[in-house]
C-alpha positions as CSV (number, residue, x, y, z in Angstrom):
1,X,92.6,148.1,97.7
2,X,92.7,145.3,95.0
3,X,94.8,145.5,91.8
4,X,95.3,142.7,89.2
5,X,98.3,143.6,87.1
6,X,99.1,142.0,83.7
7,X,96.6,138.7,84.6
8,X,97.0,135.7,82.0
9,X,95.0,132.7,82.4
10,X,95.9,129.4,80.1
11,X,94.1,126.1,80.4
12,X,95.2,123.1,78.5
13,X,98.4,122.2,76.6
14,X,99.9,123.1,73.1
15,X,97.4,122.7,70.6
16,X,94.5,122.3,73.3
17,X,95.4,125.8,74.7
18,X,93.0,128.0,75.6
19,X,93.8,131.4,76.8
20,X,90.8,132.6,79.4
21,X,92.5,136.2,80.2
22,X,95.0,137.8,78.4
23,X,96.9,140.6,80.3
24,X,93.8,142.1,82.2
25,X,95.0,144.9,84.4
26,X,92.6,146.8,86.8
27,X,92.4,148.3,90.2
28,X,89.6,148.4,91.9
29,X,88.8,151.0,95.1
30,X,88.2,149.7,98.6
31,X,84.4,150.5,98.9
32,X,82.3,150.4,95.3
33,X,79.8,148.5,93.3
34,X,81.6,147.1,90.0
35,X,79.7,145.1,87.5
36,X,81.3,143.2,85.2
37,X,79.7,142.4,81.9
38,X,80.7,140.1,78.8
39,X,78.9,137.4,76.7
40,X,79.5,133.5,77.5
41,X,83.1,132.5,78.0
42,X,85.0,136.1,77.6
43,X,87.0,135.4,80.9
44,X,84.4,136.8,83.5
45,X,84.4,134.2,85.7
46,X,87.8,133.2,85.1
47,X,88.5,136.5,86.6
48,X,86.4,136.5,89.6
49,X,87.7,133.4,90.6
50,X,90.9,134.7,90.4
51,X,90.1,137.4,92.6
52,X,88.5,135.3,95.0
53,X,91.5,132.8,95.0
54,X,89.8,129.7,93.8
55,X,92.0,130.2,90.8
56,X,95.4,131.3,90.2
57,X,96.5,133.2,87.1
58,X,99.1,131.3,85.1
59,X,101.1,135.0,85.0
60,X,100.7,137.9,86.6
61,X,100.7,139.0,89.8
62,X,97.0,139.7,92.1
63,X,98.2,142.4,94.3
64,X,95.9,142.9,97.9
65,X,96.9,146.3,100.1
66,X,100.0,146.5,98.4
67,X,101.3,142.9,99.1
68,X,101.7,140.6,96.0
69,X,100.2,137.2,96.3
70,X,103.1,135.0,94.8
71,X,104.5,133.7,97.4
72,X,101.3,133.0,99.1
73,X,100.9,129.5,100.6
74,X,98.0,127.5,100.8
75,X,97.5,128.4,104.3
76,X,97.9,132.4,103.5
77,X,95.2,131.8,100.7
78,X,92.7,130.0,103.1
79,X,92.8,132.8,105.1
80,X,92.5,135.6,102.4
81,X,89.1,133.6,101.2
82,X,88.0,133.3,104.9
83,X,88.6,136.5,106.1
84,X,88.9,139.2,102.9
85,X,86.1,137.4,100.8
86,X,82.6,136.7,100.6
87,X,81.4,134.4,97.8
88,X,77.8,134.5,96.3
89,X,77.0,132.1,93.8
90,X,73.7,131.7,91.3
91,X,72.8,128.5,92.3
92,X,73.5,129.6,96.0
93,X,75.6,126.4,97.1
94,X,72.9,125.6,100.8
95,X,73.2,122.4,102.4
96,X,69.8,121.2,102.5
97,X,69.2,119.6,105.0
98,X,70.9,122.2,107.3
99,X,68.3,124.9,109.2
100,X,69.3,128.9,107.4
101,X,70.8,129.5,110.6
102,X,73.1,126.6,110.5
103,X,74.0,127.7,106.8
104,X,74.9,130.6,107.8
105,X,77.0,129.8,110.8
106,X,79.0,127.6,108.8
107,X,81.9,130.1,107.9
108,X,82.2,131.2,111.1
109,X,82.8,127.5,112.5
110,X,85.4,127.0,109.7
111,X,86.9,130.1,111.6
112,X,86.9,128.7,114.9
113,X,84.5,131.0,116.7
114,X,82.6,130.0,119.5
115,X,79.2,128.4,119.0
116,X,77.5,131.7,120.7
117,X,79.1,133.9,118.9
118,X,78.0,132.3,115.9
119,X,74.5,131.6,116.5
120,X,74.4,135.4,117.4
121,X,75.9,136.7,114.5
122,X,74.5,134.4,112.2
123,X,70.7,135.8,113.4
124,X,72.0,139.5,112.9
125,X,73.5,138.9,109.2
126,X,70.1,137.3,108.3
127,X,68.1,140.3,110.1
128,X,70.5,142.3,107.8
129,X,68.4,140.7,104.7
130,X,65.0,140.5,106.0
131,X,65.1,136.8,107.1
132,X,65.1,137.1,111.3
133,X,61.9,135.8,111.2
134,X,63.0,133.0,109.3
135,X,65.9,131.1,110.9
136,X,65.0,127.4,111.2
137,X,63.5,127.1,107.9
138,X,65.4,124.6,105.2
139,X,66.6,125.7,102.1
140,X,63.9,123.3,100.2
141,X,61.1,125.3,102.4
142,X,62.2,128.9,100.7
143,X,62.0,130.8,97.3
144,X,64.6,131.1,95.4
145,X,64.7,135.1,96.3
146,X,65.1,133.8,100.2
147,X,67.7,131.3,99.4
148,X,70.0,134.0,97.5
149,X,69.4,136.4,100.4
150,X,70.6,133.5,102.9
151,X,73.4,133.2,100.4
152,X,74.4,136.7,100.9
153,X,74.3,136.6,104.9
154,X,76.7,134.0,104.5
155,X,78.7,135.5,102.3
156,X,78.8,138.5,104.6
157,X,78.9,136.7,108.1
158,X,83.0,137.3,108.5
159,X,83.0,140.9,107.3
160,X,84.5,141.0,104.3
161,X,86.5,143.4,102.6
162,X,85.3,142.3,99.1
163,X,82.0,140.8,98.3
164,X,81.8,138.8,94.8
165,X,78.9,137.6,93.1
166,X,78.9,135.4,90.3
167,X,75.2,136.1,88.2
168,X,73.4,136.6,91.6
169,X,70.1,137.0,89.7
170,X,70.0,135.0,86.9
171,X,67.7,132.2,88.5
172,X,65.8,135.0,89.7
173,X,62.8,136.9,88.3
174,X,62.7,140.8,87.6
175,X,61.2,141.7,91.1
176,X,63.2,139.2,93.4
177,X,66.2,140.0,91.2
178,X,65.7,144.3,91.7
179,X,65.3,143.2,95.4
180,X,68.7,141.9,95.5
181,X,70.8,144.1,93.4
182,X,68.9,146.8,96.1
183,X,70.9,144.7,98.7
184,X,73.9,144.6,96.9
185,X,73.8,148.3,96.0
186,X,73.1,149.2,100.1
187,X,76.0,146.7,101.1
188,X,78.8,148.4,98.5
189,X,78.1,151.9,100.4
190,X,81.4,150.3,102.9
191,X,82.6,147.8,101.0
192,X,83.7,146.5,97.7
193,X,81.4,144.4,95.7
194,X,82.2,142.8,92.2
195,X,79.2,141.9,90.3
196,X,79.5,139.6,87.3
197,X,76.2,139.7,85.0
198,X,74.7,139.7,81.5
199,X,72.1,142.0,82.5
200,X,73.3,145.3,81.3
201,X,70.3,147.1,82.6
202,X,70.8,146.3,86.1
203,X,74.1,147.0,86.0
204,X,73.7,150.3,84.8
205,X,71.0,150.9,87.0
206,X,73.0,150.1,90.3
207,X,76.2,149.8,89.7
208,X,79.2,152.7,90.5
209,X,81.3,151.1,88.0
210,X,80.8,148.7,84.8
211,X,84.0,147.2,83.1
212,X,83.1,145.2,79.3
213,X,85.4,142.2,79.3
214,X,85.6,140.4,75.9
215,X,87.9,137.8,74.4
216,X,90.0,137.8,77.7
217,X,90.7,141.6,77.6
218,X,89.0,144.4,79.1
219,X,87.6,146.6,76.6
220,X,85.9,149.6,78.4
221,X,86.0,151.1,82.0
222,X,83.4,153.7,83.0
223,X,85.2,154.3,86.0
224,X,89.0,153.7,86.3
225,X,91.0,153.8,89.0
226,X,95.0,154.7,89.5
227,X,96.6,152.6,92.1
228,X,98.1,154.7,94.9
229,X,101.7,153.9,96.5
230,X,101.6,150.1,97.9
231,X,100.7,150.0,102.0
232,X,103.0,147.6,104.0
233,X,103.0,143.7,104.5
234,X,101.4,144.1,107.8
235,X,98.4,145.8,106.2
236,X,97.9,142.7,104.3
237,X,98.2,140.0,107.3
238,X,95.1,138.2,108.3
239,X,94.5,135.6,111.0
240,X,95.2,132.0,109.6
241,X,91.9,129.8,110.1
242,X,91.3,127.5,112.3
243,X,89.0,124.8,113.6
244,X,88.5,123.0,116.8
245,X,88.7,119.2,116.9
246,X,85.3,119.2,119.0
247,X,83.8,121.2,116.2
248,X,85.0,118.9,113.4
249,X,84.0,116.0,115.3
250,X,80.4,117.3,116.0
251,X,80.0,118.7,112.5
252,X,80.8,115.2,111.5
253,X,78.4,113.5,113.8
254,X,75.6,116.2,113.0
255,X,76.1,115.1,109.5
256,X,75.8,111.5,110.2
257,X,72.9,112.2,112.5
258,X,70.6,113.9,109.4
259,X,71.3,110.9,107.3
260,X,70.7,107.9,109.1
261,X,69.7,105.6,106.6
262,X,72.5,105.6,104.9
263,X,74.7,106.3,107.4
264,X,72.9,102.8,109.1
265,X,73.3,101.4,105.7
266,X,76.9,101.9,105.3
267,X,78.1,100.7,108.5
268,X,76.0,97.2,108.5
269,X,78.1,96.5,105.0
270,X,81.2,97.9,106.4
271,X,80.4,95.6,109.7
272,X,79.7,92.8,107.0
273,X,83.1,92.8,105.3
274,X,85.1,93.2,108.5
275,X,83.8,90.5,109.9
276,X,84.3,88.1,107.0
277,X,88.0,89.1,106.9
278,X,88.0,88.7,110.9
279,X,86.3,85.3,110.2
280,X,88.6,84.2,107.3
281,X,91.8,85.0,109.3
282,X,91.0,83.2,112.4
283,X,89.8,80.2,110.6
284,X,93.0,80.1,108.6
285,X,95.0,80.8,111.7
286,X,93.1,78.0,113.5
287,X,93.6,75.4,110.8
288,X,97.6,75.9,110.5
289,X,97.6,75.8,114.5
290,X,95.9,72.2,114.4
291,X,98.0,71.3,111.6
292,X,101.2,72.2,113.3
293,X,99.9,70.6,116.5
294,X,99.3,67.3,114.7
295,X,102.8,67.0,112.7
296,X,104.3,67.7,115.9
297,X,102.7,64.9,118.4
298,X,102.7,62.7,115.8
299,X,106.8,63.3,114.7
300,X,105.5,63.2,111.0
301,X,107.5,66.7,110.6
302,X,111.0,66.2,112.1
303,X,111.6,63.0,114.1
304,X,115.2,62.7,115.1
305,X,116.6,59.2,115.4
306,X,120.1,58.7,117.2
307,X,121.3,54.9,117.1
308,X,123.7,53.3,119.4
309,X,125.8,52.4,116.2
310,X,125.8,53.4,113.5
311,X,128.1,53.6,109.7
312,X,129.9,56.7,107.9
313,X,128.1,56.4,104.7
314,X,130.6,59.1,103.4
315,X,133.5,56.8,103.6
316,X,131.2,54.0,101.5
317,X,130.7,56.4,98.7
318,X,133.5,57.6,98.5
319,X,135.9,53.9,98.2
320,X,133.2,53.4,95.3
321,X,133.9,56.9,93.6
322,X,138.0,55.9,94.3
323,X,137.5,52.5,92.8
324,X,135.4,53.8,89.3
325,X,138.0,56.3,88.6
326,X,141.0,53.4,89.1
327,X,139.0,51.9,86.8
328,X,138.6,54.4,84.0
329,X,142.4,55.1,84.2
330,X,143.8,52.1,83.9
331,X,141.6,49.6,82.2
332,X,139.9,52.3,79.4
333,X,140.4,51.0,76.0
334,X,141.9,47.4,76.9
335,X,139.2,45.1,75.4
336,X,141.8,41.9,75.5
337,X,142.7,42.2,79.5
338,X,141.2,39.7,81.7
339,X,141.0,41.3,85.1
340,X,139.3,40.2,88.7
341,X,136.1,42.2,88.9
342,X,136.5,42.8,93.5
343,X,133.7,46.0,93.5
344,X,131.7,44.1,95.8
345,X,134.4,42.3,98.1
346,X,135.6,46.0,98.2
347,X,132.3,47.7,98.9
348,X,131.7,45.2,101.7
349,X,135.3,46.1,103.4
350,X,134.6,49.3,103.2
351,X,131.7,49.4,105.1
352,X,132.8,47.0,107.7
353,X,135.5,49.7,108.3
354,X,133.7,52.3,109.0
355,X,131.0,50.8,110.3
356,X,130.6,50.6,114.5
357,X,130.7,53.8,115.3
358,X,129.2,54.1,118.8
359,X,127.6,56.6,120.8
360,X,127.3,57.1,124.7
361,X,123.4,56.2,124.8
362,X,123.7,55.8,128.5
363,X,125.2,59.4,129.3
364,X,122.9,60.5,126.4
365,X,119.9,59.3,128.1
366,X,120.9,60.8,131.3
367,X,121.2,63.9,129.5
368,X,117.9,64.5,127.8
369,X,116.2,63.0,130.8
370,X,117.5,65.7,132.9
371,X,117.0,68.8,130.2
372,X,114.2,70.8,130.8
373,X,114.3,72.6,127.0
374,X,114.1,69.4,125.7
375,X,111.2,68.1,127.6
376,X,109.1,71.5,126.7
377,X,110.0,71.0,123.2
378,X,109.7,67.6,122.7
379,X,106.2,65.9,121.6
380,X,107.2,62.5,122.5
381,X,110.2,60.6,123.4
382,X,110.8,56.7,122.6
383,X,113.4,54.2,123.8
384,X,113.9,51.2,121.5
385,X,115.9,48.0,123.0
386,X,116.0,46.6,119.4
387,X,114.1,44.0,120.6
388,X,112.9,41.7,117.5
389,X,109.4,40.0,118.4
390,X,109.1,37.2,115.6
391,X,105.8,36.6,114.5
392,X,104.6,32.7,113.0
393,X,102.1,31.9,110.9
394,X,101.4,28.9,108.7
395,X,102.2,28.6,105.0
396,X,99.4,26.7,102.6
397,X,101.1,23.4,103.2
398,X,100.6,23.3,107.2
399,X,103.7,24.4,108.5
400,X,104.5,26.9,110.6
401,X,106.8,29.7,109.4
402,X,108.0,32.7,110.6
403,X,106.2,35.9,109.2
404,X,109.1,37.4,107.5
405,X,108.8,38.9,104.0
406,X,112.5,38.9,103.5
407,X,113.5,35.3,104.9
408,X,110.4,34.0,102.8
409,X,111.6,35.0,99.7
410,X,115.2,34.1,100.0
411,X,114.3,30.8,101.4
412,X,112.1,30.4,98.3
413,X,114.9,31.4,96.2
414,X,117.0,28.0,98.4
415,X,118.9,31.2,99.9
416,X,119.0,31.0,103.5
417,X,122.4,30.8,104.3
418,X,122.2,34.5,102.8
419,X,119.9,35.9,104.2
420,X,121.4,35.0,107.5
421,X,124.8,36.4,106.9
422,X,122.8,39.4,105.5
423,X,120.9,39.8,108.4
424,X,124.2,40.1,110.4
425,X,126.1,42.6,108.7
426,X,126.2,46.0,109.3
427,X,124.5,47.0,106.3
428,X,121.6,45.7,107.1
429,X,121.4,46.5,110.5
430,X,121.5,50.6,109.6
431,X,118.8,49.8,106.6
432,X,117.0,47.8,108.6
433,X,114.8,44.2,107.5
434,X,111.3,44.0,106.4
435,X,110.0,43.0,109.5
436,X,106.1,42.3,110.3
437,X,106.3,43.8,113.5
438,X,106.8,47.8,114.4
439,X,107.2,49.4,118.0
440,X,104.3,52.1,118.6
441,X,105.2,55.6,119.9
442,X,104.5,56.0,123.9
């Protein structure tokens, strides 16, 4: 037993809404042939779809063996539609390139049967409508009578409680269309079937029971029916549905399998771009390896240097930042004072002092020549004697002189003496001279 009971359908929003049905109420008996008639857009469909749960009403309540429906899940409506519903549809909704029999199977592998079971019920639904001769045929090789008679097979493959057609005959001509209203007629004898038409003749011709829908209201009922008391929940239960992972996998590859072309198609392009990206990424990967491989024999990333001696550069800038503020405090504004200007005597004390500061080099030798992690993690190690190799040449007058960019142009400058106390001070031993000649890496 089916009831709807105070069924409002909205679609849209505020001043876009439209109201499909508008408090439809019916009940409707467990086996008898209901047509439902109405012009274009009066909420025919609306309600059908409703019934068949592809819709839900925006208020109201669908009520099935005496269970309401609103607290139905998805999984409780998949199984109503599965089980307690058989769809058939005008333009009949085949796969094409699926054999009748394999059309008609297809509910039942939704539901998990067994591929035996289906093949033989599929062949006994379609004896049912006069198409056992016909099973391996495709849709495209059948009239349009045959392909709503397959549709009706499948529609009634599960054994439904409630068959629902939606203009079953309006591609149809008179003769194929009295052929399958005959069907429909013979099938309603246990069952009940919902009929949505515009043909009012065939309706009153075979139908039990015609209900006029108009404007979203039901307007006439040649039949109606009183709801008895409600039955209980378990009444109302059907088995969930289910699906094997072999059968989705070989409904998957049979569908591949009937469109190779494209299916060919789509995987060389998909092939295509995955290898491009595969491509891209190694050569990018590759090129940063070589890079990093490079900066690290040749030390052009992060050389470390540790001198024998060396200076606190710290202590330097800091006796000249001590000796400007001096300055500032006591000799800001006193244009008329002669004063000793020492900065450079000063400076040069300064980094004397804390100059000579000398590291182990022999323990530290020892050391890294006995450390494994810094032999693995080393590109190259170099040992410099500070040996100085003076190099001669000859000057544009004939003598020889030695090749020393600094030395040339102090001696130019009648500077010597200078450069040689420059070359001996601690300063320049941490900055280091221009010198001509460079020790290569081992």
């Amino acid at each position: 037993m089916l009831q709807l009971k105070d069924i409002v359908k909205q679609y849209g929003e505020k001043d876009n809404l439209v109201n499909a049905l508008k408090g439809v109420s019916i009940t409707f008996r467990e086996n008898e042939f209901v047509a439902i008639l109405g012009h274009s857009g009066c909420g025919k469909t609306t309600m059908l779809n409703i019934i068949g749960g592809l819709d839900h009403a925006t208020s109201g309540d669908l009520i099935i063996n005496g269970v309401s429906t609103k607290k139905y899940k998805d999984r409780d409506w998949d199984a109503y539609r599965n089980h307690s519903i058989g769809f058939i549809f005008q333009s009949y909704n085949l796969i094409p390139h699926q054999t009748v029999l394999a059309n008609v199977e297809l509910a039942l592998t939704i539901s998990g049967v067994s591929k035996s079971e289906r093949k033989k019920r599929a062949a006994e639904a379609l004896k049912k409508v006069g198409l056992g001769d016909q099973l391996h045929k495709r849709p495209n090789q059948m009239s349009g009578g045959q392909m709503q008679r397959v549709a009706i097979a499948r529609a009634l493959i599960n054994n439904p409680d409630i068959l629902l057609a939606d203009e079953p005959t309006g591609a149809l001509d008179s003769e194929t269309s009295i052929q399958v209203m005959e069907l429909l007629k013979e099938i309603a004898k246990d069952r009940l079937v919902i009929l949505v038409t515009h043909n009012p003749e065939l309706a009153e011709q075979y139908a039990t029971r015609i209900v006029k829908v108009s404007d979203g209201k039901i307007i006439s009922d040649t039949d109606p029916y009183d709801a008895p008391e409600g039955k209980n929940e378990e009444s109302a239960k059907k088995k969930r549905v289910s699906m094997s992972f072999f059968t989705a996998v070989s409904l998957s590859l049979n569908n591949l399998l009937t469109k190779k072309g494209r299916t060919l198609l789509t995987s060389f392009a998909g092939s295509i771009g995955i290898i491009g990206i595969a491509l891209i990424l190694a050569l990018s990967t590759g090129i940063n390896n070589y890079i990093n491989a490079v900066q690290e024999e040749t030390l052009s990333s992060y050389p470390i240097s540790i001198m024998k001696e060396t200076t606190d550069l710290s202590g330097l800038f800091g006796t000249i930042m001590d000796r400007h503020i001096a300055e500032d405090e006591e000799g800001n504004g006193e244009y008329n004072t002669v004063r000793a200007n020492t900065d450079v005597y000063e400076v040069f004390n300064a980094f004397n002092s804390s100059a000579k500061q000398t590291n182990n080099m022999k323990a530290f030798k020892e050391y890294i020549e006995n450390c494994a992690d810094i032999k693995d993690n080393a590109s190259a190690i170099a040992y410099s004697y500070n040996t100085k190799m003076p190099i001669y040449t000859e000057d544009i007058n004939g003598n020889i002189i030695e090749s020393n960019v600094m030395k040339i142009m102090y001696s130019a400058g009648g500077m010597e003496s200078t450069y040689d106390f420059l070359q001996s001070s601690p300063m320049m031993e941490s900055m280091g001279a221009m010198e001509m000649w460079e020790e290569m890496l081992p």
